[in-house]
C-alpha positions, 0 to 999 in steps of 0.5 A: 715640228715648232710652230713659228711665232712672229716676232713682237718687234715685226707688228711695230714695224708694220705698224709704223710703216702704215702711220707714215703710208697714212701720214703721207697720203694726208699731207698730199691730200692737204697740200693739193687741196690747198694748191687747188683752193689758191688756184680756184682764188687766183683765177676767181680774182683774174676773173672779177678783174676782167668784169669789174676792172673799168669800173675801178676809175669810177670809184673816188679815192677814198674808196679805191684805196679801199678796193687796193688794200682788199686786192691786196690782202687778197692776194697775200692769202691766196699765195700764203695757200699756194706756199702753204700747198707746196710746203705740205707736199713737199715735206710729206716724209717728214714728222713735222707738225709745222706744215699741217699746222699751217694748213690748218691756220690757213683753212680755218680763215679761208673758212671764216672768211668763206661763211662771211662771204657767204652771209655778205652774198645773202644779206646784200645781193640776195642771190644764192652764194656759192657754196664750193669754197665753203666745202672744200676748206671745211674738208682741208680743216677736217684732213689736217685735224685728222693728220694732226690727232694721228687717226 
């Protein structure tokens, strides 16, 4: 009787096929949590629109160009997270560093402009900001860094 030893060649292959399984999973957690994240903003910015909307013919013209150029920027960034969203789940079987990079960029101003949010909430209304897009763009930034060191 021989004792079978496995071949070297079969622990590479295993090995590879959990890094993509990994991989995989990352990129779809990284492209829902970016689609998740522009919904939020989407329906955040619908709703400020239907509170504060009648108030935008108050405003003198100066100021409302103002509100135009925000609004848009606004919207800029929260279609850059949605395409951002789709192209990490779809291209989630390639090797591409492109998408978690993207994703990376996106989530790292979504959280600069997050905490100057949150700074900007306590220092001119003095309520309690809202913390939720705080944490869901600090979790999308440490996802894609792992993604991106291969961990």
């Amino acid at each position: 009787m021989s004792t079978e030893y496995p071949h070297p060649g079969y622990s590479a292959i295993a090995a590879e096929t959990e890094d993509a399984k990994r991989s995989r999973k990352g990129r779809t957690g990284i492209g829902i949590g970016l689609l998740a994240v522009g919904a939020l903003a989407a329906f955040g910015m619908v709703w400020l629109y239907t509170q504060y909307g009648p108030l935008i013919g108050t405003l003198s013209e100066s100021e409302r160009a103002e509100v135009v150029i925000f609004d848009a920027l606004n919207v800029f960034f929260i279609l850059a997270l949605l395409v951002g969203g789709i192209w990490n789940i779809s291209a989630r079987r390639s090797k591409s560093l492109a998408p978690p990079i993207a994703a990376l960029a996106l989530s790292g101003i979504g959280l600069a402009l997050a905490i100057t949010n949150l700074l900007d909430t306590l220092n001119t209304v003095g309520m309690r900001p809202n913390f939720v897009a705080l944490f869901l763009y600090l979790g999308i930034l440490v996802q894609t860094i792992r993604l991106i060191r291969g961990r």
